[in-house]
C-alpha positions in Angstrom: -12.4 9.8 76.1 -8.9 8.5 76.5 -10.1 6.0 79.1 -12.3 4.8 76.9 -9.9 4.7 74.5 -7.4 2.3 76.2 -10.5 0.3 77.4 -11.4 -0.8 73.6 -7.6 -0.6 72.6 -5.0 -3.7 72.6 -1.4 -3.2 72.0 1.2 -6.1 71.8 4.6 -4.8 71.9 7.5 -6.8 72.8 8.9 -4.4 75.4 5.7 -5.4 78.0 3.5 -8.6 78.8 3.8 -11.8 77.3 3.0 -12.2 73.6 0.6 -14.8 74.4 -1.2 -12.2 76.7 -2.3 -8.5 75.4 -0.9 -5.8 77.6 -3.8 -2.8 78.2 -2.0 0.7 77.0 -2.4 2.0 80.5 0.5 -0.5 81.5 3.2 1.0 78.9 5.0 3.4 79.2 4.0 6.9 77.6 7.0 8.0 75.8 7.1 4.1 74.6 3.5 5.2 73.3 4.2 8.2 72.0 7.5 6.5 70.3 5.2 3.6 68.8 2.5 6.5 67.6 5.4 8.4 65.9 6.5 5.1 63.7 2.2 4.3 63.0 1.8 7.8 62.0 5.1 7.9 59.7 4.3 4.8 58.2 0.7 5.8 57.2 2.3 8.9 55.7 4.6 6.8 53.9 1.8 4.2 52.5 -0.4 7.8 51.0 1.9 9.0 49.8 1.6 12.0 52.3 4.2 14.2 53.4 4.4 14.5 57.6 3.0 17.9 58.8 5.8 19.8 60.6 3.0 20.9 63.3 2.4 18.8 66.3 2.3 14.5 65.1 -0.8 13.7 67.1 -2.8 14.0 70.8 -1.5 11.5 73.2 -4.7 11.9 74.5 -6.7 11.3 71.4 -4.6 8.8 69.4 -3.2 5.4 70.8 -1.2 3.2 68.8 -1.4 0.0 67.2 1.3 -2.1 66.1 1.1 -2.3 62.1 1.5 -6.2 62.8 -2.3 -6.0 64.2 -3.7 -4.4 61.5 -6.1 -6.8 58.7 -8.2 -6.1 56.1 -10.8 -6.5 57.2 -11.0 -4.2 59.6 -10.1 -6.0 62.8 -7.3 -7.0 64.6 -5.9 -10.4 64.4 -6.4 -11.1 68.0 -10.0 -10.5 67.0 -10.7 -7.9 68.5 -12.4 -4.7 66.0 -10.5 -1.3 65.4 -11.8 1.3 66.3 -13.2 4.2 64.8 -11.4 6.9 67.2 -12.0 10.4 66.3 -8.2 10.8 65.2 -8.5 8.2 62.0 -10.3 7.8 59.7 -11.4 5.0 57.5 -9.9 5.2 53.8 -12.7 3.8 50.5 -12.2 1.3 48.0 -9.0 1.5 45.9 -7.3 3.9 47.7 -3.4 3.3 48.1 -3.1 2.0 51.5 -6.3 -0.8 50.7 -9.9 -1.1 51.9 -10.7 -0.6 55.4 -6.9 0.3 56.3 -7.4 3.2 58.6 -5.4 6.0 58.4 -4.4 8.9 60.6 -6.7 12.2 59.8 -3.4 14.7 60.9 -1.7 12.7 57.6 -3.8 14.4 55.5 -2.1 17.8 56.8 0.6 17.2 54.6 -1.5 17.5 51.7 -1.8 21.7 52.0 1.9 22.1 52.8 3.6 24.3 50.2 6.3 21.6 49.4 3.5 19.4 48.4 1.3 21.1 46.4 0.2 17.8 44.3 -0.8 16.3 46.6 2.0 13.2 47.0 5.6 13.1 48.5 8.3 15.1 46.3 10.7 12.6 46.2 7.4 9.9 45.8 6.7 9.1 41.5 3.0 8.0 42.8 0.0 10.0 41.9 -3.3 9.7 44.3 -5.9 7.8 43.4 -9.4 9.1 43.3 -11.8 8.1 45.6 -15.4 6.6 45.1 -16.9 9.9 44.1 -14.5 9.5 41.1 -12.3 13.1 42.8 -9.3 13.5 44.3 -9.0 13.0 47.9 -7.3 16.2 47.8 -9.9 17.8 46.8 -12.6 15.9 48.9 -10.8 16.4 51.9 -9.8 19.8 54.0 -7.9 20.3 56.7 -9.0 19.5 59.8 -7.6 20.3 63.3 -7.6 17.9 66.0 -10.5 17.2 68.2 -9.1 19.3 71.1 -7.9 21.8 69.1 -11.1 22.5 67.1 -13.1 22.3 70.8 -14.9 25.4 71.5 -13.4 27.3 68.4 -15.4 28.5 65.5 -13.5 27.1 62.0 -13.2 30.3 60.0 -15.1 30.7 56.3 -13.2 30.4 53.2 -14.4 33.4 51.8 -12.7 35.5 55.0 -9.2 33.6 54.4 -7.2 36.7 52.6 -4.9 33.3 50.9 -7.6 31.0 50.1 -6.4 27.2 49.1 -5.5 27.1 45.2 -7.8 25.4 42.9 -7.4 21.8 42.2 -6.1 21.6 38.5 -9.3 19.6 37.4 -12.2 18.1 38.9 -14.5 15.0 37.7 -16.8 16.9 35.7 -14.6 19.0 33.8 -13.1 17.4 30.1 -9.5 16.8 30.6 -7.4 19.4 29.3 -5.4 18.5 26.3 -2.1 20.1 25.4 -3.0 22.3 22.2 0.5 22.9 21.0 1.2 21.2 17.6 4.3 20.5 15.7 4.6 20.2 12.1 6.6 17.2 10.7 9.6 17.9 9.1 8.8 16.4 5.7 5.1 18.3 5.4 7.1 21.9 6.1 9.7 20.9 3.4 6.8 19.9 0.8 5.0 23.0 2.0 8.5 25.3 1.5 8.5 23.3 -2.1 5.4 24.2 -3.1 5.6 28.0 -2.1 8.7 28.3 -3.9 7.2 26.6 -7.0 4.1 28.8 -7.3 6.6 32.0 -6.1 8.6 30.5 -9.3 5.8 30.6 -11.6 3.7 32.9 -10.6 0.8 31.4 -10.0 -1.7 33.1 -8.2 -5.2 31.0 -8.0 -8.4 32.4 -9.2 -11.6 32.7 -6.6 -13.1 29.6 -5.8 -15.2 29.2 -8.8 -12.6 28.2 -10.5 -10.1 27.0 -8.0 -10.8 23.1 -9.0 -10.1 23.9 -13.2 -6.9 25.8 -12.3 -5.6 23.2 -9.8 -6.0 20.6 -12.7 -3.9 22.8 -14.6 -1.3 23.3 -12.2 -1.4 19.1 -12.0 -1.1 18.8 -15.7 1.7 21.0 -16.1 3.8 19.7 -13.2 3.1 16.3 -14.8 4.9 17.6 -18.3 7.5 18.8 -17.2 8.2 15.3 -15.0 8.2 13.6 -18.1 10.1 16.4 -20.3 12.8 15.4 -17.8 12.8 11.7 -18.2 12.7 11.7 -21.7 15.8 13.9 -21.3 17.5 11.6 -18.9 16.6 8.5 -21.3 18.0 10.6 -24.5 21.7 11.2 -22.3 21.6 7.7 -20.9 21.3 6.5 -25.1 23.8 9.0 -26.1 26.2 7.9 -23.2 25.7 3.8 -23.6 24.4 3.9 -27.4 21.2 2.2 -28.4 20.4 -1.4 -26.6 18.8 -4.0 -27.0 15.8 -3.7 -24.3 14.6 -7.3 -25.4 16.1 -10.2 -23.8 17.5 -12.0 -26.9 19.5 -14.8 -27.1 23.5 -14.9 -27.4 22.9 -17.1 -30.7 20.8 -16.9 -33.5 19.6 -18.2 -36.7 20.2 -16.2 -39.6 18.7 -17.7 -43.1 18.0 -16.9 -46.4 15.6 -18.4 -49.3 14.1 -17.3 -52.1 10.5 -18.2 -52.4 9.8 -17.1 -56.0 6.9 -14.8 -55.5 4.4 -14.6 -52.9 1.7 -17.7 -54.5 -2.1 -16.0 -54.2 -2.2 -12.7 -53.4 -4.4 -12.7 -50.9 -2.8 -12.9 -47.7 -5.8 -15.3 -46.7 -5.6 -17.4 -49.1 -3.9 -21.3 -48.2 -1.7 -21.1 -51.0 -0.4 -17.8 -49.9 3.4 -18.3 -48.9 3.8 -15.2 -46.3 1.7 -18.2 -44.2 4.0 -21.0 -44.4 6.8 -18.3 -44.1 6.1 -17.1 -41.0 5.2 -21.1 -39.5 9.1 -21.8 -41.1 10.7 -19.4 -39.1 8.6 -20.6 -35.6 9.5 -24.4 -36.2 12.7 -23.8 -36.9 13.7 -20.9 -34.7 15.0 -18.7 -37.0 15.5 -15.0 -36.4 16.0 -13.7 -39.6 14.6 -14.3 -42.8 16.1 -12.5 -46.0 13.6 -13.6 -48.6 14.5 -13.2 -52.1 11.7 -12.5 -55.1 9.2 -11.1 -52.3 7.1 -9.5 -54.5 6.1 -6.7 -52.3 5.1 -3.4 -51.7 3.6 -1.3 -49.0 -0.4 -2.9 -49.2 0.8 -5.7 -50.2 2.9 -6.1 -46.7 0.0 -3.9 -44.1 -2.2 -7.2 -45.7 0.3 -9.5 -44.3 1.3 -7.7 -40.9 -2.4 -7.4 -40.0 -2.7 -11.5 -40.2 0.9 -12.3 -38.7 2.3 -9.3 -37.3 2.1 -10.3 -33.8 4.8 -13.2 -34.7 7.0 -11.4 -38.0 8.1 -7.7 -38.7 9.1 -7.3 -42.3 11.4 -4.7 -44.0 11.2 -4.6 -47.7 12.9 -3.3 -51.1 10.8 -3.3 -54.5 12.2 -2.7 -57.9 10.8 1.1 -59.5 8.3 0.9 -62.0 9.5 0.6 -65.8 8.1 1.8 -68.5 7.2 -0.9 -71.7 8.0 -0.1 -75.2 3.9 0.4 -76.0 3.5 2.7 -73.6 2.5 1.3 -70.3 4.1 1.0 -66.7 5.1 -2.4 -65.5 4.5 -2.8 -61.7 8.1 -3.5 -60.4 6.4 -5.1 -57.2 5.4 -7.9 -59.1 9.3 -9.2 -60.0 12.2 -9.0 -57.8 12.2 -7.4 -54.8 13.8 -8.5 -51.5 12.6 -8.5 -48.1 13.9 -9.2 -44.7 11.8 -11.0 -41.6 12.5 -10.6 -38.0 11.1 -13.5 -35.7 9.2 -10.9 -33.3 9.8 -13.9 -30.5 13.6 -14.1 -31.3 14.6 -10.8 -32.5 14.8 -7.3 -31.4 12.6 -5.1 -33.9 12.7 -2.0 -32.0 15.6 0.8 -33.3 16.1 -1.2 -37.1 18.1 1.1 -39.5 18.0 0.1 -42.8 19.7 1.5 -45.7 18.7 0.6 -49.6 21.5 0.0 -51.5 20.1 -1.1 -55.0 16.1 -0.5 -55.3 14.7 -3.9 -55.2 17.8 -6.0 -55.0 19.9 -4.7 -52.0 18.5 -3.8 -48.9 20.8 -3.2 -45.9 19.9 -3.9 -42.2 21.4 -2.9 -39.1 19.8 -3.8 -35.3 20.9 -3.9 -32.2 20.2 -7.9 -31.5 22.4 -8.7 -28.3 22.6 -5.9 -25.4 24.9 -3.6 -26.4 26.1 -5.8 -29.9 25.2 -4.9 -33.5 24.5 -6.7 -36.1 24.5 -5.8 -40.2 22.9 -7.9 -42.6 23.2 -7.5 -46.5 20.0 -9.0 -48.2 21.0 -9.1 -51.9 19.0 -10.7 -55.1 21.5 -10.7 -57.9 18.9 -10.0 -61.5 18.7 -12.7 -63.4 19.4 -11.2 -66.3 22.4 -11.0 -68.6 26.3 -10.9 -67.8 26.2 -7.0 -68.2 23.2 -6.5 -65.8 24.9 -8.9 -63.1 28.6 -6.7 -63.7 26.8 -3.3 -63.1 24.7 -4.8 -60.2 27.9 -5.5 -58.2 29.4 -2.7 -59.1 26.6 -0.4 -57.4 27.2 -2.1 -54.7 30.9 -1.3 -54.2 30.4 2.1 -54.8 27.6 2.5 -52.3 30.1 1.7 -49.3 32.9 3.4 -51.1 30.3 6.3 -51.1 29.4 6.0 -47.5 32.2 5.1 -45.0 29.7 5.9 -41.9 27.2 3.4 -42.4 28.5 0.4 -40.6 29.6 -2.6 -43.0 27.7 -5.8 -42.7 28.8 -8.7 -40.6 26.9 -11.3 -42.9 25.6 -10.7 -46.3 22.8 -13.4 -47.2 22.6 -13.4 -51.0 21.0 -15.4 -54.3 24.1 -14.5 -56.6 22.6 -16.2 -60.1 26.3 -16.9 -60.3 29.0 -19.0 -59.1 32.4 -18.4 -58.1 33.8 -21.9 -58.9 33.3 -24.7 -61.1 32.3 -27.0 -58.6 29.7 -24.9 -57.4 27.6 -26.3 -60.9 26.1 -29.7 -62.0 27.7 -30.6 -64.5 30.2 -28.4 -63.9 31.0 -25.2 -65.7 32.4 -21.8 -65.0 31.0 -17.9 -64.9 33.2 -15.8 -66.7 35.5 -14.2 -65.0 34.5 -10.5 -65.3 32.2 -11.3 -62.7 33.6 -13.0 -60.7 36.3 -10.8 -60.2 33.8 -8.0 -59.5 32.6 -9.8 -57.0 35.9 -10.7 -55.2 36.2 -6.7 -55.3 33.1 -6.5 -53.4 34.3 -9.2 -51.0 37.8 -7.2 -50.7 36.0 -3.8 -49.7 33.9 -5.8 -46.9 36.6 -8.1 -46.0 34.3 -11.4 -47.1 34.4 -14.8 -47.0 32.5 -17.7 -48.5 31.4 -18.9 -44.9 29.8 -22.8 -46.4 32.6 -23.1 -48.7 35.3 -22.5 -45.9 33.9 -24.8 -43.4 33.4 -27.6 -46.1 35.8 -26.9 -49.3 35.6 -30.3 -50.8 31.8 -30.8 -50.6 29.3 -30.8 -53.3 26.1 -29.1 -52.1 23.3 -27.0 -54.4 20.4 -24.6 -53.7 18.6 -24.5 -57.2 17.6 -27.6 -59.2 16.4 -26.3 -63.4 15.2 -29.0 -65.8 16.0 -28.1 -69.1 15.9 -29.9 -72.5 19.2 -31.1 -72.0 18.7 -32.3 -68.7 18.6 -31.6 -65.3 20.7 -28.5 -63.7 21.9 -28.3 -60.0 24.2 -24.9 -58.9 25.1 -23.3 -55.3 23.4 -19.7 -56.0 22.3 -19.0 -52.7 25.3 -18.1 -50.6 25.8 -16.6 -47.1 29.2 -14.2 -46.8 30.4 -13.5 -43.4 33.1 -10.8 -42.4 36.6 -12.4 -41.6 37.1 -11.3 -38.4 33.3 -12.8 -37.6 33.7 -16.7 -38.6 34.9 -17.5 -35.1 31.2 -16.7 -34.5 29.0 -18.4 -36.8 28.1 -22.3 -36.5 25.9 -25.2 -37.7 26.2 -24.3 -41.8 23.5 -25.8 -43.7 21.8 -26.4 -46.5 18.3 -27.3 -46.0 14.9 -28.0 -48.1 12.3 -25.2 -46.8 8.6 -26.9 -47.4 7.9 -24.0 -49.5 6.7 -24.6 -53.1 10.0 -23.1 -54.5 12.8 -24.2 -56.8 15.7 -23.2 -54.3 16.6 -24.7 -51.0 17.0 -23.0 -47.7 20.8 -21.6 -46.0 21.4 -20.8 -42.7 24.0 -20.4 -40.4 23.9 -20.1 -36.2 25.4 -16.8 -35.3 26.8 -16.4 -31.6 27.8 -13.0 -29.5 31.2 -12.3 -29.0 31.0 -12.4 -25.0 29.3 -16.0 -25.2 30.7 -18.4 -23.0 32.4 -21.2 -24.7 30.3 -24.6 -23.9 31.2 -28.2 -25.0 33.7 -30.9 -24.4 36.6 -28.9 -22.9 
């Protein structure tokens, strides 16, 4: 067999022959061969991934060697000539590591049942075998095998007589991979889970059978929702008592503050076109005003639910009505149909969430106190003086003084937006003329206690400017009655003073003044 061996076999080695001429094996010498068979053999070890057997490398007799240079793909030698199929190799399948039709030495696969290489690749080797056509392992597929010569005349033993029999492979073709069952919980489930036990441990919950495990888990959901928002209605209630109430709208830095008295309300019915809430609330959107104290509103509680229905998405109204008096023949005069005074926030302009208000004189004094800029205040005195006689007027100013003197905790206004009936000077009155001077001077006691000031007649002290026009028999009749007062300290604050006609069907004109937040920037011509 080894004759016939070197007969079919070609080796070109550099130590023997030309290169151009192939050198039979029978012409090198043998421990040359056997050299040249130990590198092969190591090298096909080394491409499966194999580990070397330490039993004997190969048969001289059986196994010659081939340079690795001679070896192709496809299965023949480049000088042309075919490999062999010699009973010491054998021929590896499709995708296996060395390549198609690469032959391989059988004694490689040796390596494969040594105990150091139990998987079936080289220890220090990170490659795993690759499965053969069959889709299994070639370790598997594959058993030892002796030799030829060794296996001559010698009866291979069963595998059911071998006392250590080969281990298992770890998983065959057919079998469903193994997956690793061990689980780990994450962190933030466990903690929920530790939350919840500690909640129902806390409560002592223990849930019903299953009949009626869906009813008391809605429970359990509504009661965890109450008590979410018992606590953020007690968080909101220390973050007011720690920063006071605010403004949550975003109002402006400046507003309009005016007052006018628009002698009753016209028809009744809110409706109506000659109704004067209407034309009121279209005032205060074209000409941006915030506040309205209306004078002679002539309301009452029906009366303004009529009006809020129609315009309450543009105008909140707080209101003050004279009581009910009682007439010499017996009956009750409604007091909502004289007097009364009202004030109108611009729902577009104006905060109207958190209004205090405070009534000073039924009907003729209402006081108002809202948070208009962030964290800023702002209190507004509506007054309508009676027009009445001198007596009624003294007593009316008088109630006034004593209500602040009776409450030093309600906050003192910053403007007071009035129709006085009276003057305080001569020049206030076409032709000219003067109040007497009891009231007057009760009204610079009032002024004293707020620490007022004529804000018009300061800015403009020589001008001549009215708010009511009377025709009598003697002529006509001009006077400044309708006034706005604003604190001393706050005049650096208030702007544009004016005296305007309204477009109301009324017999006074219209005052206003711009009032600006303390923390406004200055702006203008520097």
């Amino acid at each position: 067999m080894g004759a016939s061996l070197r007969a079919q076999v070609v080796v070109q080695s550099p130590l023997a022959g030309s290169p151009s001429k192939p050198t039979p094996v029978s012409a090198i010498d043998p421990g040359i061969t056997q050299k040249w068979a130990r590198y092969l053999f190591r090298f096909a070890c080394h491409l499966c991934g194999a580990t070397p057997s330490t039993g004997p490398l190969i048969a001289a007799s059986a196994i010659s060697t081939v340079p690795y240079s001679s070896f192709s793909p496809s299965g023949s030698s480049r000088s042309g000539e075919p490999i062999i199929d010699a009973p010491g190799y054998q021929r590896l399948g499709e995708g296996s590591r060395i390549g198609a039709g690469w032959p391989m030495p059988r004694t490689a696969q040796r390596g494969i049942d040594d105990p150091q290489c139990q998987t079936g690749r080289n220890p220090t080797s990170n490659r795993r075998p690759f499965p053969n056509d069959q889709g299994e392992s070639s370790q598997q597929n594959e058993q030892e095998q002796p030799p030829p010569e060794a296996t001559q005349g010698t009866q291979i033993p069963d595998a059911s007589d071998n006392e250590n029999p080969p281990p298992e492979p770890r998983n065959s073709g057919n079998e469903p991979r193994r997956e690793n069952t061990r689980s780990y919980e994450n962190d933030h489930v466990a903690s929920n889970r530790r939350m919840n036990n500690e909640l129902h441990e806390r409560e002592n919950l223990n849930r019903p059978e299953s009949a009626r495990r869906e009813e008391w888990d809605d429970h359990i959901l509504e009661e965890r929702k109450n008590r979410r928002l018992r606590r953020q209605a007690l968080r909101r209630e220390a973050h007011r008592q720690r920063r006071g109430h605010l403004c949550k709208k975003n109002t402006s830095a400046s507003i309009k503050i005016a007052g006018l008295n628009i002698r009753g309300n016209g028809k009744i019915d809110p409706n109506h076109p000659d109704n004067k809430w209407l034309h009121v609330r279209q005032l205060m959107s074209q000409r941006n005003i915030a506040m309205l104290v209306v004078g002679e509103a002539h309301l009452d509680s029906e009366r303004r639910a009529a009006i809020e229905r129609i315009h309450g998405s543009h105008i909140k109204i707080f209101f003050s009505r004279p009581p009910d008096t009682q007439r010499a023949d017996g009956s009750t005069s409604n007091g909502s149909n004289s007097g009364g005074i009202a004030i109108v926030l611009n729902k577009n302009l104006a905060n109207v969430e958190g209004i205090q208000t405070h009534e000073v004189v039924a009907g003729h004094a209402l006081l108002l106190e809202s948070n208009w800029h962030k964290s800023e205040k702002l209190s507004i005195l509506a007054v309508y003086v009676p027009n009445s006689n001198d007596e009624t007027i003294l007593n009316f100013w008088i109630k006034v003084n004593d209500f602040f003197e009776r409450n030093p905790n309600i906050r003192k206004p910053d403007l007071m937006v009035s129709d006085c009936n009276m003057v305080e000077e001569p020049m206030d009155r076409l032709p000219m003329r003067s109040d007497k001077a009891a009231l007057v001077d009760t009204l610079d006691d009032l002024k004293s206690t707020l620490q007022m000031e004529d804000g018009w007649r300061t800015t403009y002290p020589d001008s001549l400017k009215y708010t009511f026009r009377q025709t009598k028999n003697t002529g006509v009749h001009h006077s400044r009655l309708d006034r706005i007062y604003v604190r001393t300290q706050c005049s650096d604050n208030c702007f544009e003073w004016k005296i305007e006609s309204s477009g109301l069907k009324t017999d006074h004109k219209m005052v206003s003044v711009r009032f600006t937040s303390e923390s406004a920037p200055m702006v203008g011509g520097g």
